[in-house]
N, CA, C and O atoms as a printed pandas DataFrame, in Angstrom:
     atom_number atom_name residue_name chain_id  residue_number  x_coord  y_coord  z_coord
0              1         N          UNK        A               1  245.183   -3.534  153.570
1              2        CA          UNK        A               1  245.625   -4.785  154.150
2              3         C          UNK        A               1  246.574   -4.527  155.318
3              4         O          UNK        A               1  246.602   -5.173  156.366
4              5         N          UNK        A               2  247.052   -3.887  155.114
5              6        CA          UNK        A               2  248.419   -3.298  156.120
6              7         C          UNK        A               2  247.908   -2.708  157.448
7              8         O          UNK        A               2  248.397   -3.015  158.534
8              9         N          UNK        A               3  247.045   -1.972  157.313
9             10        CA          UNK        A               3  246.405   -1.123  158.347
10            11         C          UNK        A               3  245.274   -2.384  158.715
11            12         O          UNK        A               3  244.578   -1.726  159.488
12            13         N          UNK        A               4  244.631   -3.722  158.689
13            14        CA          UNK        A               4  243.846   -4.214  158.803
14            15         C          UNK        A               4  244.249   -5.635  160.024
15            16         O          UNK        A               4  243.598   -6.632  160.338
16            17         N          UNK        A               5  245.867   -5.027  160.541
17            18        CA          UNK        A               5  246.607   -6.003  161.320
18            19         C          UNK        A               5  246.616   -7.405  160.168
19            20         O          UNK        A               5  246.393   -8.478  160.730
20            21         N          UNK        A               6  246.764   -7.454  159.205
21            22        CA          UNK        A               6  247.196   -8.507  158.771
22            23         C          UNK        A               6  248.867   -8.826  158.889
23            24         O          UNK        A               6  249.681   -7.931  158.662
24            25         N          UNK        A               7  249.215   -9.982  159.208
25            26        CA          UNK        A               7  250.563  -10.309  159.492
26            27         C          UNK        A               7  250.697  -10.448  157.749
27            28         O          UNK        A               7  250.042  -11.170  156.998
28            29         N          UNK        A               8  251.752   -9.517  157.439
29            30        CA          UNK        A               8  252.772   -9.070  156.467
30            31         C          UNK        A               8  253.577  -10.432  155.773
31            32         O          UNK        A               8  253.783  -10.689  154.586
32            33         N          UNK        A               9  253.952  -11.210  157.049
33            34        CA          UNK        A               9  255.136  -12.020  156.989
34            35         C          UNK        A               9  254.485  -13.359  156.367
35            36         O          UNK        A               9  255.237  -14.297  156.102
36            37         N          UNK        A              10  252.917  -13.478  156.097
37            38        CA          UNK        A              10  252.583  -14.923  156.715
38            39         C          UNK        A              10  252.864  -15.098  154.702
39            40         O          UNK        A              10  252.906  -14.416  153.678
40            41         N          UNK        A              11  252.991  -16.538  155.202
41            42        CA          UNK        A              11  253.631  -17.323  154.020
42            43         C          UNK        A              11  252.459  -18.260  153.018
43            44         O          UNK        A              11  251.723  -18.930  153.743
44            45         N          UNK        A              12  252.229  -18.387  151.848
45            46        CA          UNK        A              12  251.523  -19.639  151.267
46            47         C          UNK        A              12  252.288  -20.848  151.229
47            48         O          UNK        A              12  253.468  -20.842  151.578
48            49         N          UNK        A              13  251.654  -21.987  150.793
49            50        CA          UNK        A              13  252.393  -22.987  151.034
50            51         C          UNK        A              13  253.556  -23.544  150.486
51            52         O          UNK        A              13  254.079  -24.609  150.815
52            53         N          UNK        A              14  254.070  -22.442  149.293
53            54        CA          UNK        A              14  255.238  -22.642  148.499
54            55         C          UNK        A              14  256.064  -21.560  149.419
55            56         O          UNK        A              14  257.064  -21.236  148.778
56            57         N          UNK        A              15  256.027  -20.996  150.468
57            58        CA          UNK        A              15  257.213  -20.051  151.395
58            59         C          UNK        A              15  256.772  -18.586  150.936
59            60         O          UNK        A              15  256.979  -17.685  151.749
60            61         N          UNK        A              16  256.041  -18.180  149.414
61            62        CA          UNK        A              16  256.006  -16.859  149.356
62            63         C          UNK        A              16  255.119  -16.214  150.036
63            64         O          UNK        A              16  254.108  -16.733  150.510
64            65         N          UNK        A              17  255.522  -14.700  150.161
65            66        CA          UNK        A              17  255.214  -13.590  150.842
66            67         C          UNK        A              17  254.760  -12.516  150.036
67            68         O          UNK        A              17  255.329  -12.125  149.017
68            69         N          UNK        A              18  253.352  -11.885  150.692
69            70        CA          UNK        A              18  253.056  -11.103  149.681
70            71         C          UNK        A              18  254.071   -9.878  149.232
71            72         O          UNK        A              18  253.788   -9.131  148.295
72            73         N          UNK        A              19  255.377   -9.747  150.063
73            74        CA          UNK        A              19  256.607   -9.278  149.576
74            75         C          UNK        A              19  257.134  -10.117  147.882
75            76         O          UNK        A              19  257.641   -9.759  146.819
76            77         N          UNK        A              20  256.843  -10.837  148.242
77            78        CA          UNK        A              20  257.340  -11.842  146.992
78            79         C          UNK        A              20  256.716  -11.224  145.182
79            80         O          UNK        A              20  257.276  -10.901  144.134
80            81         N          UNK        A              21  255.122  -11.345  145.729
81            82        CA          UNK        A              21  254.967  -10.632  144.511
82            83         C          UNK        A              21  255.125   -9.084  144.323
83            84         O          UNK        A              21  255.113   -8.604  143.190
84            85         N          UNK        A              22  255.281   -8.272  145.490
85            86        CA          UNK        A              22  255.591   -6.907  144.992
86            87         C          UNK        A              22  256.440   -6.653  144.786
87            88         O          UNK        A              22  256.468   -5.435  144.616
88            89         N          UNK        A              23  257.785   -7.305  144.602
89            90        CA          UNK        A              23  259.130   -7.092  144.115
90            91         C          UNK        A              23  258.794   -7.072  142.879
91            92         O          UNK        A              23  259.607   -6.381  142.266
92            93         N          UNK        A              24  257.903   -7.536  142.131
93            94        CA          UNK        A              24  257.930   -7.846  140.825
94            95         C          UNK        A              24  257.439   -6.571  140.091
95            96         O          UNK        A              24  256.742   -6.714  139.087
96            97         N          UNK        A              25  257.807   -5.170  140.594
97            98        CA          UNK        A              25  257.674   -3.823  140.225
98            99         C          UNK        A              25  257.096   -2.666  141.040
99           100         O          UNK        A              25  257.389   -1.530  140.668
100          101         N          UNK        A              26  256.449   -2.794  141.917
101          102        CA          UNK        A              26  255.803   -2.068  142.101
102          103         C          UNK        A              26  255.951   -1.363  143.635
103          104         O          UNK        A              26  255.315   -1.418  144.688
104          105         N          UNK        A              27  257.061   -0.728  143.186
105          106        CA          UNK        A              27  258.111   -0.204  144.180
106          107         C          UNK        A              27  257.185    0.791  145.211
107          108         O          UNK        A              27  257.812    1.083  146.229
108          109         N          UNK        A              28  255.828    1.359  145.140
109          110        CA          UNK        A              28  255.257    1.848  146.366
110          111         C          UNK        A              28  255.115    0.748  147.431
111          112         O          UNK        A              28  255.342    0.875  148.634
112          113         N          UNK        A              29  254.787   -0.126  146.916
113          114        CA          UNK        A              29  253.644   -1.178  147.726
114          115         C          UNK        A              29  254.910   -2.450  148.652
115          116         O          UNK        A              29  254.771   -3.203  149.616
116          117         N          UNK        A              30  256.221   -2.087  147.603
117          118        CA          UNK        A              30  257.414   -2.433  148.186
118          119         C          UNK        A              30  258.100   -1.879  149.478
119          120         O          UNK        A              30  258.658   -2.329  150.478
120          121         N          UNK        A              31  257.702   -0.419  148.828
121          122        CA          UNK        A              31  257.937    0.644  149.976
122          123         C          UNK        A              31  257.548    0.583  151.704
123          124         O          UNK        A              31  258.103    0.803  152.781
124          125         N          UNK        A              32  256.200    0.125  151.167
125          126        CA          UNK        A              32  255.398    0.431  152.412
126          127         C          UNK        A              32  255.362   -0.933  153.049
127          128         O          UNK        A              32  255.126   -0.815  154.252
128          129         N          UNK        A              33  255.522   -2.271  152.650
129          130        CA          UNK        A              33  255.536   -3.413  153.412
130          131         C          UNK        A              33  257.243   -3.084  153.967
131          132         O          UNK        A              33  257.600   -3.552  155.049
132          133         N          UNK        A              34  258.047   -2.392  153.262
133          134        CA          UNK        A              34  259.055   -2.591  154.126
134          135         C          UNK        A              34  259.041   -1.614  155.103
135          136         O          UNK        A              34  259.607   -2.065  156.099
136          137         N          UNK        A              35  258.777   -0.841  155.222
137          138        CA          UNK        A              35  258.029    0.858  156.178
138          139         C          UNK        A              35  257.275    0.288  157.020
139          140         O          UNK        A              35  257.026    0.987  158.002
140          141         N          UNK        A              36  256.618   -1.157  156.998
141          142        CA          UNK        A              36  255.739   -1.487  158.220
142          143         C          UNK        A              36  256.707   -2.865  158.941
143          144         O          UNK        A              36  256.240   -3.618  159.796
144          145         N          UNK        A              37  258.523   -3.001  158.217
145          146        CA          UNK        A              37  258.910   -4.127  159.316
146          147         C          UNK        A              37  259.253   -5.171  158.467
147          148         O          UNK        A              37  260.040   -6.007  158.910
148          149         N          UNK        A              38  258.661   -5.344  156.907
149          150        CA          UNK        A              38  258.642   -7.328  157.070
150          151         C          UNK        A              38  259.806   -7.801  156.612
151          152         O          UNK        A              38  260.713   -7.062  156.228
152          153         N          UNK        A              39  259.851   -8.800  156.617
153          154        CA          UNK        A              39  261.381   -9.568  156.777
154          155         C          UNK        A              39  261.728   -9.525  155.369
155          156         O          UNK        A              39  260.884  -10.088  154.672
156          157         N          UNK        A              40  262.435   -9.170  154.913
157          158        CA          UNK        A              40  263.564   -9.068  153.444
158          159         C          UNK        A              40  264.517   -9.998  153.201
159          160         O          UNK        A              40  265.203   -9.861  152.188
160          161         N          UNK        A              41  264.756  -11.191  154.143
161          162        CA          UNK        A              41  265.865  -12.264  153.837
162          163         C          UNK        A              41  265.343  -13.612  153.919
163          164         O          UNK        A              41  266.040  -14.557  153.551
164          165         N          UNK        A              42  263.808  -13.830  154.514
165          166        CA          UNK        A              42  262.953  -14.746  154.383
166          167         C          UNK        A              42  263.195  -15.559  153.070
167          168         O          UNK        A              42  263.948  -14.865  152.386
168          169         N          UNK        A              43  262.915  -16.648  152.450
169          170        CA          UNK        A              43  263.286  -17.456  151.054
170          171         C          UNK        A              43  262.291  -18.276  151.436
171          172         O          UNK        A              43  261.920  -18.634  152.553
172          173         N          UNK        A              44  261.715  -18.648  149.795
173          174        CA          UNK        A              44  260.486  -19.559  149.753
174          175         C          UNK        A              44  261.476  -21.126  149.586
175          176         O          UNK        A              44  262.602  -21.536  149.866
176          177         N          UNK        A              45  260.291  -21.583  148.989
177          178        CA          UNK        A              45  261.105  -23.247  149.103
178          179         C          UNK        A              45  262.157  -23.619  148.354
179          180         O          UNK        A              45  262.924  -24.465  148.815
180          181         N          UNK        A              46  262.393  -23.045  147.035
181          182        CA          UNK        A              46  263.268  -23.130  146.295
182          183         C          UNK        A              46  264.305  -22.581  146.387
183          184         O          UNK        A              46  265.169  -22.748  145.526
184          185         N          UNK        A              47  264.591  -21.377  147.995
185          186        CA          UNK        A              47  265.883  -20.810  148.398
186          187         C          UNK        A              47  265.731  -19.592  147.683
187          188         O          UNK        A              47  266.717  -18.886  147.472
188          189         N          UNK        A              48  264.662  -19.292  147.312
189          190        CA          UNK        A              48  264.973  -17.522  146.717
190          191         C          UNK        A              48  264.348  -16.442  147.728
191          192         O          UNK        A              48  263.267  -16.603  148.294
192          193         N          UNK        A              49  264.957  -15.615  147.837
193          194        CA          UNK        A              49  264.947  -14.277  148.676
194          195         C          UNK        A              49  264.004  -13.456  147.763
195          196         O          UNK        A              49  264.053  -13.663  146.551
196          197         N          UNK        A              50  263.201  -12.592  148.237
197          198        CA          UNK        A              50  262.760  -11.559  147.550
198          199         C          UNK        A              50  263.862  -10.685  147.211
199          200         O          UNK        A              50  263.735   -9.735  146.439
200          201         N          UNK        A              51  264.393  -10.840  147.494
201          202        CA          UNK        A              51  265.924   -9.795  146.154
202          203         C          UNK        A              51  266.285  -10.380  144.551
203          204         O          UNK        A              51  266.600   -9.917  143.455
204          205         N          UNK        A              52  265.959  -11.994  145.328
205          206        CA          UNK        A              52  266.290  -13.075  144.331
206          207         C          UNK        A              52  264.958  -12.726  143.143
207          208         O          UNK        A              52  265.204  -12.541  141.951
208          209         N          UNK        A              53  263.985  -12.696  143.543
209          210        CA          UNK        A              53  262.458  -12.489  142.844
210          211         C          UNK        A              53  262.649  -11.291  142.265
211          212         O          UNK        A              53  262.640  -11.339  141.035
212          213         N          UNK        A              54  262.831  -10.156  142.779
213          214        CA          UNK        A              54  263.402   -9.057  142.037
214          215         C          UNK        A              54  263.927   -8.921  141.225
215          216         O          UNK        A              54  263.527   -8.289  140.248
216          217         N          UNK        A              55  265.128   -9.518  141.341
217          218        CA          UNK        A              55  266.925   -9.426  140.293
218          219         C          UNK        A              55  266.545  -10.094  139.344
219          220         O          UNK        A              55  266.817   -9.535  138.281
220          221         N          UNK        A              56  265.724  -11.624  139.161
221          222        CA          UNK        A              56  265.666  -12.708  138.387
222          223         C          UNK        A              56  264.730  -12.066  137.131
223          224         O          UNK        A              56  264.780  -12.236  135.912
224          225         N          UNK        A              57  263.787  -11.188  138.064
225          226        CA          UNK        A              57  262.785  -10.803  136.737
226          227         C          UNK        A              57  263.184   -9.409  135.972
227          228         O          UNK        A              57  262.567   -8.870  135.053
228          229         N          UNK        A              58  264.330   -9.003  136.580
229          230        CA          UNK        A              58  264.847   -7.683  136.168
230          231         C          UNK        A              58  264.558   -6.402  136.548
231          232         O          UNK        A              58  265.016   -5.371  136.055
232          233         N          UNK        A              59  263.773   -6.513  137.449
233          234        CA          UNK        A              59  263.218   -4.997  138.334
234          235         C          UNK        A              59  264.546   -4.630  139.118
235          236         O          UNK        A              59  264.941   -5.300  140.073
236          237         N          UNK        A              60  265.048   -3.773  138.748
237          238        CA          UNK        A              60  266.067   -3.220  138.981
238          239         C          UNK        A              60  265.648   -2.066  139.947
239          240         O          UNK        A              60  266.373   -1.709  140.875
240          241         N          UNK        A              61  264.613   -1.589  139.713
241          242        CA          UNK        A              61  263.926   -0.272  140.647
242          243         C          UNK        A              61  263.243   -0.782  141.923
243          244         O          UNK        A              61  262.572    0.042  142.543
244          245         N          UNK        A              62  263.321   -1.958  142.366
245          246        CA          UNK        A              62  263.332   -2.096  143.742
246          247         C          UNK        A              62  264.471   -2.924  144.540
247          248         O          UNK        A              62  264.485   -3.499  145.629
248          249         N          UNK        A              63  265.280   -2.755  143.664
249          250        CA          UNK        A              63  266.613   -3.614  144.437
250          251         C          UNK        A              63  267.520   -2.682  145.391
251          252         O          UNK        A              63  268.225   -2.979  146.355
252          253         N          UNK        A              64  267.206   -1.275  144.684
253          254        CA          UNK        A              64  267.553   -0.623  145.797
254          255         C          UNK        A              64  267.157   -0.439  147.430
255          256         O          UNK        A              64  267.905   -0.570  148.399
256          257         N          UNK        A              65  266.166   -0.198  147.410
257          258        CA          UNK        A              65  264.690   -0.248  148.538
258          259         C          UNK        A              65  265.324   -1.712  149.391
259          260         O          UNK        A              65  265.689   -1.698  150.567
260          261         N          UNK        A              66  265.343   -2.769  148.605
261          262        CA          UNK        A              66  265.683   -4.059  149.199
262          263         C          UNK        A              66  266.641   -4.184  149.733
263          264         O          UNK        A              66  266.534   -4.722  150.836
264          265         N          UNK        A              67  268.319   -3.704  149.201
265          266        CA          UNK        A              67  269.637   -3.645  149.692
266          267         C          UNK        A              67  269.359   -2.654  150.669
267          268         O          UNK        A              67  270.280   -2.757  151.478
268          269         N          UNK        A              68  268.623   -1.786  151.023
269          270        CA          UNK        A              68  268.544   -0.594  151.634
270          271         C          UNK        A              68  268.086   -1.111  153.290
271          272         O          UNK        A              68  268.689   -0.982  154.355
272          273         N          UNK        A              69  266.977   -1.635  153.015
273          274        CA          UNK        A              69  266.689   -2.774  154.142
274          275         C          UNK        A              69  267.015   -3.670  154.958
275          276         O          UNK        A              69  266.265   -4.029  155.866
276          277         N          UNK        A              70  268.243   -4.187  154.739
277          278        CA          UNK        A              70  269.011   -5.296  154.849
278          279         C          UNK        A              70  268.701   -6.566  153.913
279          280         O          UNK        A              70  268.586   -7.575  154.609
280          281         N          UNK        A              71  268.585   -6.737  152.964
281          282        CA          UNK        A              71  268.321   -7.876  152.131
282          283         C          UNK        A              71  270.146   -8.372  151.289
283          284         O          UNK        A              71  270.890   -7.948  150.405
284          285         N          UNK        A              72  270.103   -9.255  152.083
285          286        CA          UNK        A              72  271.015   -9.742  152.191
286          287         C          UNK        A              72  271.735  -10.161  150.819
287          288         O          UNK        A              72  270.787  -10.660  150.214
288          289         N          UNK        A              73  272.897  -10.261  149.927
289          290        CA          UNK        A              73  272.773  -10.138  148.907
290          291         C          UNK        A              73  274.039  -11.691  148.340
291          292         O          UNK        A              73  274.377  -11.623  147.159
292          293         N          UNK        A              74  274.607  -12.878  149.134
293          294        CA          UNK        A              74  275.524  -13.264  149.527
294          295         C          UNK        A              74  274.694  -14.659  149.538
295          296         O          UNK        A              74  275.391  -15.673  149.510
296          297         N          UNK        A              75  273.230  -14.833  149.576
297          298        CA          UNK        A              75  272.362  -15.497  149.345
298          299         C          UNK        A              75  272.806  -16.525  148.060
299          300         O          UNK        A              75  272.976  -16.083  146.924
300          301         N          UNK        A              76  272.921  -17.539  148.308
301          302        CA          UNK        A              76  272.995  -18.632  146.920
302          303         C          UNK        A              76  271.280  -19.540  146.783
303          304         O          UNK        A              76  270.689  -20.073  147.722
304          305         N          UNK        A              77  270.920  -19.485  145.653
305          306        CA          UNK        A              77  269.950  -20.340  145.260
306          307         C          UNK        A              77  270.124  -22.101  145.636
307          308         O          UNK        A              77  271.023  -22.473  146.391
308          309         N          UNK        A              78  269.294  -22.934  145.099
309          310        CA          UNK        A              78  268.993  -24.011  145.185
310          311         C          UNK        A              78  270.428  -24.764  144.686
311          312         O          UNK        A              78  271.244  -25.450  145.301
312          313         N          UNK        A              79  270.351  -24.335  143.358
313          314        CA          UNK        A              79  271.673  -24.670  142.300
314          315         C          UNK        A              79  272.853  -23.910  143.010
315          316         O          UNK        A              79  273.738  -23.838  142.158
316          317         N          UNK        A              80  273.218  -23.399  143.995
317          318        CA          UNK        A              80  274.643  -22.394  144.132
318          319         C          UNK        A              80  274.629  -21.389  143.542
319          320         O          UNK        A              80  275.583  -20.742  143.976
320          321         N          UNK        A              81  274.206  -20.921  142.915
321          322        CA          UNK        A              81  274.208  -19.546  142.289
322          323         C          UNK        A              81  273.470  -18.285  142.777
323          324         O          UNK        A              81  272.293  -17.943  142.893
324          325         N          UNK        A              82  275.116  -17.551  143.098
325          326        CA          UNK        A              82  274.483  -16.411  144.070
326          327         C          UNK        A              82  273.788  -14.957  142.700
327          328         O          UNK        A              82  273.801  -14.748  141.487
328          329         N          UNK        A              83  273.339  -14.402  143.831
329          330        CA          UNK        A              83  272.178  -13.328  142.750
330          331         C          UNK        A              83  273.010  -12.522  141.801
331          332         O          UNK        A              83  272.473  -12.047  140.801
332          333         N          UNK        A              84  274.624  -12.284  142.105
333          334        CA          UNK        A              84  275.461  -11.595  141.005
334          335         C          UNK        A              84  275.721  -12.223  140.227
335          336         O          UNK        A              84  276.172  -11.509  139.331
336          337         N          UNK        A              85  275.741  -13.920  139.752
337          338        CA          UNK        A              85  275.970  -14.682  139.248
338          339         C          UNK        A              85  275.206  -14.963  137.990
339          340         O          UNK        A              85  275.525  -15.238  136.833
340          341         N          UNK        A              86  274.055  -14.789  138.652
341          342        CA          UNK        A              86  272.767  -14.778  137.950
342          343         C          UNK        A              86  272.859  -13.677  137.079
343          344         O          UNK        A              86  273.082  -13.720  135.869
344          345         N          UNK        A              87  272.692  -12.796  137.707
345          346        CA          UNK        A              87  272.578  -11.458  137.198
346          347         C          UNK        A              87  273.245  -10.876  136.111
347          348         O          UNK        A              87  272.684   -9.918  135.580
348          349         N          UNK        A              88  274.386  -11.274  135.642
349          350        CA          UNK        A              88  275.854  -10.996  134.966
350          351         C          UNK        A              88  275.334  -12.127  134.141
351          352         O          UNK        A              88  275.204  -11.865  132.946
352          353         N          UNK        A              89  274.963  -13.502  134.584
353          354        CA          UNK        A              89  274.558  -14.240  133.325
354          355         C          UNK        A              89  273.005  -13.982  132.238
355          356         O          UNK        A              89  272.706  -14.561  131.194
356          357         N          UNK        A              90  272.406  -13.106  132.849
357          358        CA          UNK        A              90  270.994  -12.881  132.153
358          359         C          UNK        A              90  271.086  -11.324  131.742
359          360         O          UNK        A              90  270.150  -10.665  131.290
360          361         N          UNK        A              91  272.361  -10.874  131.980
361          362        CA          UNK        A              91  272.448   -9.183  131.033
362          363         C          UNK        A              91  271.769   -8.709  132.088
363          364         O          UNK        A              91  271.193   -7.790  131.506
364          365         N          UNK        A              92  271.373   -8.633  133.279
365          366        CA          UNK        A              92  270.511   -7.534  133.467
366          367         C          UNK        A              92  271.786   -6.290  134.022
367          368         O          UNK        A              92  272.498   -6.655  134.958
368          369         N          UNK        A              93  271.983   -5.145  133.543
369          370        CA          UNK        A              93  273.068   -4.451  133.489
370          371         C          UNK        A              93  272.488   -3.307  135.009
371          372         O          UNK        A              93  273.181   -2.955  135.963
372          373         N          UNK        A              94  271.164   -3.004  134.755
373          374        CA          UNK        A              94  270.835   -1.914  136.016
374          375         C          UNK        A              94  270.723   -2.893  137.354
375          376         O          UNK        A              94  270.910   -2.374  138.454
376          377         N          UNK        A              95  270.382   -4.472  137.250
377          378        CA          UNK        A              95  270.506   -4.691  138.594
378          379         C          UNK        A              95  271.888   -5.110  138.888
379          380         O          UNK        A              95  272.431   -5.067  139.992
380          381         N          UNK        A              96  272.435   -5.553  137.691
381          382        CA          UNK        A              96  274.462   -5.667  138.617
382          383         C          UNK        A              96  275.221   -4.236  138.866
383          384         O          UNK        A              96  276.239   -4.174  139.555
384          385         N          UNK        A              97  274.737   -3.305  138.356
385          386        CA          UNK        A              97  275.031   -2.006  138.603
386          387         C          UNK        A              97  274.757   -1.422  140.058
387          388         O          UNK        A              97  275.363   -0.592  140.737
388          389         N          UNK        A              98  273.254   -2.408  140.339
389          390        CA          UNK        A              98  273.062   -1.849  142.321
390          391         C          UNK        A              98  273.873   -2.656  142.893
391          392         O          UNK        A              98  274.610   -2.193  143.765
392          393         N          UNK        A              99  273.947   -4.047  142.557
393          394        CA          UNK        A              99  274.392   -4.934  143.466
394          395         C          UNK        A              99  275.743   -4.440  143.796
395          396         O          UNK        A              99  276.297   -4.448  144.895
396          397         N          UNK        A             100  276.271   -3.922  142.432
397          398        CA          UNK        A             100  277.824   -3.428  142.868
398          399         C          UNK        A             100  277.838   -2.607  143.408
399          400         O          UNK        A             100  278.806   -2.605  144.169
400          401         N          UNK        A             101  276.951   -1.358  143.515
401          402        CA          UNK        A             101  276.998   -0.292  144.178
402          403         C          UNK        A             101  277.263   -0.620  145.625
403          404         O          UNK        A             101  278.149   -0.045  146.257
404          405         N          UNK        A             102  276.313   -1.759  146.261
405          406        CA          UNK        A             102  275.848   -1.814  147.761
406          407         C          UNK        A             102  277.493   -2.973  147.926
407          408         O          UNK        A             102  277.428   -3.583  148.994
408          409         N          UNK        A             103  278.454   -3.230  147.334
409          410        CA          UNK        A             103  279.771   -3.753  147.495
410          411         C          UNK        A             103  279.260   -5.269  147.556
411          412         O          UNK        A             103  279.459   -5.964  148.553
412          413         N          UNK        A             104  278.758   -5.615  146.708
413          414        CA          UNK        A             104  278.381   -7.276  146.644
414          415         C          UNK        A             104  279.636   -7.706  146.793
415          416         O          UNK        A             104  280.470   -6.825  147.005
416          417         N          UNK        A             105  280.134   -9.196  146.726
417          418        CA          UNK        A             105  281.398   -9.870  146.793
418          419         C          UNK        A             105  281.499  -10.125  145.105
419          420         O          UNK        A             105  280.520  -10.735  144.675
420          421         N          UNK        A             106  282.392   -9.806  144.209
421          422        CA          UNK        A             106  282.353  -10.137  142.502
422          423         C          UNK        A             106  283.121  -11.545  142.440
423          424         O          UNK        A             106  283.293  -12.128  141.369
424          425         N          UNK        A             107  283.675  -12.168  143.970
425          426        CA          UNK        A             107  284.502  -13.330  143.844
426          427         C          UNK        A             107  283.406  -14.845  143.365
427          428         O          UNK        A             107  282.622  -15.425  144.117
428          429         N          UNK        A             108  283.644  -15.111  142.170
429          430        CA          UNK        A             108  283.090  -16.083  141.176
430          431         C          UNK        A             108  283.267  -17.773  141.800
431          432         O          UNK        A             108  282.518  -18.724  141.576
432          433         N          UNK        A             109  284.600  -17.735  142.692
433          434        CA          UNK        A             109  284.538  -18.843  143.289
434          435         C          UNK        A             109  284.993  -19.872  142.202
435          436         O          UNK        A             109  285.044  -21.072  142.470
């Protein structure tokens, strides 16, 4: 697909990106859409970032790749709730462990 000039970025009609579903593990294919450019801070309609799609489902093994990119992490959802917020409330312990790594803000507000 990549090599076939398909635009990377283009969106379905709910905002997602086929970035959107490869956050959901499958950290080569993560790899390589971000190795060819595509946008990492883009958000579908409901205000979630593919970091957000990541963190929410617990793939912790591409949040690195994502912070690495510039994926912005300061991002609040629909409801206000930014992705450390989330994150700290659903146990996921390896993705608040990156977020802290890459110096998220821990201010709760």
């Amino acid at each position: 697909m990549l090599h076939q000039g398909v635009d990377i970025d283009s969106a379905s009609r709910d905002g997602r990106k086929p970035l959107n579903t490869a956050v959901l593990g499958h950290v080569t294919i993560v790899q390589e859409y971000l190795n060819h450019g595509t946008k990492v801070n883009t958000a579908d309609i409901e205000g979630n970032t593919t970091l957000h799609e990541a963190a929410y489902k617990g793939h912790a093994d591409v949040v690195p790749d994502l912070l690495n990119n510039g994926a912005g992490v300061e991002f609040a959802d629909e409801n206000g709730s930014t992705l450390l917020h989330e994150e700290v409330y659903k146990g996921h312990v390896e993705v608040v462990r990156e977020l802290l790594n890459h110096d998220v803000s821990v201010d709760f507000g």
